[in-house]
C-alpha positions in Angstrom: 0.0 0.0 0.0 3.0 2.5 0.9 4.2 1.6 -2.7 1.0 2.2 -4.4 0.5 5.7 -2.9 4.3 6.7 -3.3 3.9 5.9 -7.0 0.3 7.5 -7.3 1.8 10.9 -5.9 5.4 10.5 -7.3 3.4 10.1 -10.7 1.1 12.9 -10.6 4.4 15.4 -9.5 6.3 14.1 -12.6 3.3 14.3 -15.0 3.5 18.2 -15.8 7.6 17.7 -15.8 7.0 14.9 -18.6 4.5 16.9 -20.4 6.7 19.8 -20.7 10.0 18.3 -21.5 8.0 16.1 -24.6 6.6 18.9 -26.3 9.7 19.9 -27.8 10.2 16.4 -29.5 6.0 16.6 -31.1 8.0 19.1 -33.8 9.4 15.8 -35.2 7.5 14.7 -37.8 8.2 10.8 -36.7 6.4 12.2 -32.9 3.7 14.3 -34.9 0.8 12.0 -33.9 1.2 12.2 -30.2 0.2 15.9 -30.4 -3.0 14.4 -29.8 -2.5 13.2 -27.3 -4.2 14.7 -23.9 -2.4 14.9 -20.4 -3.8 11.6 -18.8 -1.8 9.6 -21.5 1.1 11.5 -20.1 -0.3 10.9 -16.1 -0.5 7.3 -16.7 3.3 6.9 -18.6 4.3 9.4 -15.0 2.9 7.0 -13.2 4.8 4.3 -14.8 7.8 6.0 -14.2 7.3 6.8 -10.6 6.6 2.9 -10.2 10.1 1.8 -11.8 12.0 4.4 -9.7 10.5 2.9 -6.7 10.9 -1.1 -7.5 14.8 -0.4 -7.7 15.2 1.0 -3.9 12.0 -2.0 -3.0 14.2 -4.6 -4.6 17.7 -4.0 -2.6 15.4 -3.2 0.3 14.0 -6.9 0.2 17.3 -8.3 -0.7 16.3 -9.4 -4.7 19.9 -9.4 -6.7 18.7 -11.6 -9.9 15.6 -11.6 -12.3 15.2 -15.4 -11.2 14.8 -14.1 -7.7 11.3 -12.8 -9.0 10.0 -16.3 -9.9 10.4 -15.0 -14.1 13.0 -16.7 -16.8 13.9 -15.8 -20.3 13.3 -18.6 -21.8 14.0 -18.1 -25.2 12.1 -21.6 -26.3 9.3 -20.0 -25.2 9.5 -16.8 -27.4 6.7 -18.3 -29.9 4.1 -17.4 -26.9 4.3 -13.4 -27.6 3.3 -13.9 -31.2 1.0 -16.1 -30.3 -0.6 -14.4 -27.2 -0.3 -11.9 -29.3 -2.8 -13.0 -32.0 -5.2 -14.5 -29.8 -5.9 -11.6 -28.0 -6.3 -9.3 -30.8 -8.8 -12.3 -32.5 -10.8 -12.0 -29.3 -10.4 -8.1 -29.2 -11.6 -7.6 -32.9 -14.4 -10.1 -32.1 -15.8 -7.6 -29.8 -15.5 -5.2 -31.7 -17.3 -6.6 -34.5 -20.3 -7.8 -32.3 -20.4 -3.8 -31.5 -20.6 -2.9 -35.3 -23.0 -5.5 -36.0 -25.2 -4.3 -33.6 -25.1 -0.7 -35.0 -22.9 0.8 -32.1 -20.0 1.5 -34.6 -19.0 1.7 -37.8 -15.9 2.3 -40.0 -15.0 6.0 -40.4 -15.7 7.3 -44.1 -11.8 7.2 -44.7 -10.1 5.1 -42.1 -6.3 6.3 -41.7 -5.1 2.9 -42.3 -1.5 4.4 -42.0 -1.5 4.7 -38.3 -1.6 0.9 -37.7 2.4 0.8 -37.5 2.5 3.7 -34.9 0.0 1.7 -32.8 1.8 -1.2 -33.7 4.8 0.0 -32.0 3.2 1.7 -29.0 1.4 -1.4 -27.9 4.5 -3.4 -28.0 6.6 -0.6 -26.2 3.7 -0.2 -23.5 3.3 -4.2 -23.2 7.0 -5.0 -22.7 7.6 -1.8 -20.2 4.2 -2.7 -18.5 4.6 -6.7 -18.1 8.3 -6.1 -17.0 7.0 -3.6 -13.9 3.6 -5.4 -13.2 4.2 -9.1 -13.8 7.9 -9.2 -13.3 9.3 -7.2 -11.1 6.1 -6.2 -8.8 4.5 -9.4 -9.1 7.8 -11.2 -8.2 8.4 -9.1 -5.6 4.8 -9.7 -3.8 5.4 -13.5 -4.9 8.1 -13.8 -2.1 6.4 -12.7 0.7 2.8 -13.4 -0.1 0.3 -16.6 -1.7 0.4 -16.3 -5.3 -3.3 -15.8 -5.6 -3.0 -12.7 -3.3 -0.3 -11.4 -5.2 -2.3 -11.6 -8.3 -5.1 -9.7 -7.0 -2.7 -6.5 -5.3 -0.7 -6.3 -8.4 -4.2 -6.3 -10.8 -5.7 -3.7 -8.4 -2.7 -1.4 -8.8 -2.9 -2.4 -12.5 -6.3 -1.1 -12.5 -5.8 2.5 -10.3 -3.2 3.2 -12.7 -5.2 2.5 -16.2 -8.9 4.1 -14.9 -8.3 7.3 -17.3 -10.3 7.4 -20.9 -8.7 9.7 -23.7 -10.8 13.0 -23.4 -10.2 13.1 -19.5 -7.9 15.9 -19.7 -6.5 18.3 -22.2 -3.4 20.0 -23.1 -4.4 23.5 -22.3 -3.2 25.1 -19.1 -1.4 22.9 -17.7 0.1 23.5 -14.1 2.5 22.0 -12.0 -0.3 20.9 -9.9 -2.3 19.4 -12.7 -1.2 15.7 -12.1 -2.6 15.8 -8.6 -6.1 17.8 -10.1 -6.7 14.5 -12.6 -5.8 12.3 -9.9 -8.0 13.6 -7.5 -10.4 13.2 -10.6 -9.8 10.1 -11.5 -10.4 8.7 -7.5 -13.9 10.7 -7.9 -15.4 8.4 -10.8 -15.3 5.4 -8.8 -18.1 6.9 -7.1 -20.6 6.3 -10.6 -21.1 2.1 -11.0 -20.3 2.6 -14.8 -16.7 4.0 -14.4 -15.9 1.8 -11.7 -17.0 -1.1 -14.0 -14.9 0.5 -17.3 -12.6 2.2 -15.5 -11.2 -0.5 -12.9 -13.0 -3.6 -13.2 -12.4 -4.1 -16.8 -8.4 -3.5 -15.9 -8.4 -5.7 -12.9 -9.5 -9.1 -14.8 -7.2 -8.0 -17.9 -4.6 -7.9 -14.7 -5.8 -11.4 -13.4 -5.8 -12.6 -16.7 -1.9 -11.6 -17.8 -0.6 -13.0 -13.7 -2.0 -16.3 -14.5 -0.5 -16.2 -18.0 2.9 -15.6 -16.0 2.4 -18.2 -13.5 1.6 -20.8 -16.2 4.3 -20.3 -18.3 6.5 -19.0 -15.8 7.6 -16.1 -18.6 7.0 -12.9 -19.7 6.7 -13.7 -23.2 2.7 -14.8 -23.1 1.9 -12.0 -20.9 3.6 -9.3 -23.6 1.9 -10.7 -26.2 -1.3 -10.7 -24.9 -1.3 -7.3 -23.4 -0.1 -6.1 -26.8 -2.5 -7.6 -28.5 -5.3 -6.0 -26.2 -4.3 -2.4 -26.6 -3.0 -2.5 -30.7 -6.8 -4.1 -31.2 -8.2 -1.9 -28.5 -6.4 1.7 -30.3 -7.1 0.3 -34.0 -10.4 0.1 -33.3 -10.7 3.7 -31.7 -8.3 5.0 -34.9 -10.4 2.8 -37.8 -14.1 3.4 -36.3 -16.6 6.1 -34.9 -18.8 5.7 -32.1 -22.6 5.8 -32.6 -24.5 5.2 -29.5 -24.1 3.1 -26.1 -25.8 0.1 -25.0 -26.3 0.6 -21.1 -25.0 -1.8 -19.5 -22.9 -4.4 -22.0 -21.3 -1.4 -24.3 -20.0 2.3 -23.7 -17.9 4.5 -25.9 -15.1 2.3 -25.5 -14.2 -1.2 -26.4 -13.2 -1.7 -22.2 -16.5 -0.2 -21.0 -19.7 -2.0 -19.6 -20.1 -5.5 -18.4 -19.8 -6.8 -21.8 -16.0 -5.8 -21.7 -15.5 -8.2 -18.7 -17.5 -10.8 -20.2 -15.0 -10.7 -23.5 -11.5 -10.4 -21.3 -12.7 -14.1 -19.4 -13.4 -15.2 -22.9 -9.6 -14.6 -23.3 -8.9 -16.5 -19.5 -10.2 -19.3 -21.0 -8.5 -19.3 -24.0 -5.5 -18.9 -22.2 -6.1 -21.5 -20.0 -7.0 -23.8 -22.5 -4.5 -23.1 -25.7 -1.1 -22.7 -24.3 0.9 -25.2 -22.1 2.3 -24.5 -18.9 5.9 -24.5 -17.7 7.7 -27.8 -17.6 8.9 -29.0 -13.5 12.3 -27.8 -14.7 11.0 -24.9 -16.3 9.1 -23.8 -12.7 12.3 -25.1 -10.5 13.8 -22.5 -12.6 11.6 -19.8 -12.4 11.5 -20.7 -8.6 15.4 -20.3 -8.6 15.6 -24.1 -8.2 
């Protein structure tokens, strides 16, 4: 708990700091598209970075000197599970997002820009592999130690979820303060008081969180867990990019593919695909992992 809030308030300080010292790089041409962006995206990457500052002084605190001491290996036989993870989740994703067409919540903007699919590409794989390494690895690992697994799971998937409650639109770009990080947080705590953006703003993040810690302890990698996050959010973002939004469907479908109950019904879709496509970590594999 004294990590969580260290990194909730360490995050909202750095936010303005990040802000500012990025909007110098949006005059490259290869950075153009993130002048779109609006300030939660950069609360949440704050956050991120507050959260990996902190592990590093957790970890010597605890006495962890090796990557196996978290319980996770790089096994590189294992690789073929991010490709894969990576294509069943966005299979399940776009399936979703289909139903939501078919059913005249969506449809395909007159001119879809097609061209952004390789920036989205590369930002769910950069957010996956930074995200899995802080969450699954190194936090998970470290709770792993000292706690039951399925306990772990379920703190490391409700900080998961604290940190990922913001939608784009939350806040702009205008006027913003070094103060403005703890203003959206503040904001951000207050929707958890309406049912529907507890359900799409922490719910829907806390089974995704459940669903990737089980994928770790199976395999006893990082690789399925990547893959599978990736392949949420590059589904998840194309489908923002490609579509518009027409009208909700109180209480299965909001204006995003993660909101309503219908989003959690689709994400243990996924757990059982997960659970029932891809094998789990040999004895030797888990001694490993277990720094046997």
């Amino acid at each position: 708990m004294v990590f969580l809030l260290g990194t909730l308030v360490l995050g909202a300080a750095l936010a303005p700091v990040l802000f500012w010292c990025s909007q110098p790089l949006l005059e490259l041409p290869a950075l153009s598209f993130l002048k779109e962006t609006d300030f939660s995206r950069f609360f949440e990457r704050a956050v991120l970075l507050a959260a990996v500052l902190l592990a590093f002084p957790v970890m010597q605190w605890i006495g962890v000197r090796q990557f196996h001491d978290l319980k996770i290996t790089w096994a590189w036989n294992r690789a073929w599970l991010l490709p894969a993870g990576f294509l069943v989740a966005g299979i399940v994703i776009a399936f979703w997002g289909w139903l939501a067409m078919k059913a005249g919540l969506a449809e395909f903007k007159v001119r879809p820009p097609w061209n952004l699919l390789p920036n989205l590409l590369l930002t769910a794989m950069s957010v996956a592999v930074i995200e899995e390494l802080l969450f699954r690895g190194i936090l998970f690992g470290l709770l792993r130690q000292t706690t039951p697994t399925w306990l772990a799971a379920t703190l490391v998937s409700a900080t998961f979820s604290i940190i990922h409650p913001l939608r784009p639109g939350v806040a702009g770009t205008d006027n913003i303060t070094w103060h403005s990080g703890f203003d959206l947080l503040y904001q951000t705590v207050s929707h958890f008081n309406d049912p529907v953006d507890l359900i799409s703003g922490f719910l829907t993040i806390f089974v995704l969180g459940l669903v990737l810690a089980h994928a770790t302890v199976k395999t006893g990698a990082l690789w399925l867990p990547i893959g599978l996050h990736a392949g949420v959010v590059f589904t998840k973002m194309s489908f923002n990019k490609l579509t518009r939004h027409l009208r909700d469907l109180p209480p299965w479908f909001g204006q995003d593919l993660t909101a309503g109950y219908g989003s959690i019904a689709i994400l243990l879709l996924l757990w059982l695909l997960v659970w029932l496509l891809f094998p789990g970590a040999s004895r030797s594999q888990r001694a490993l992992s277990n720094g046997g």
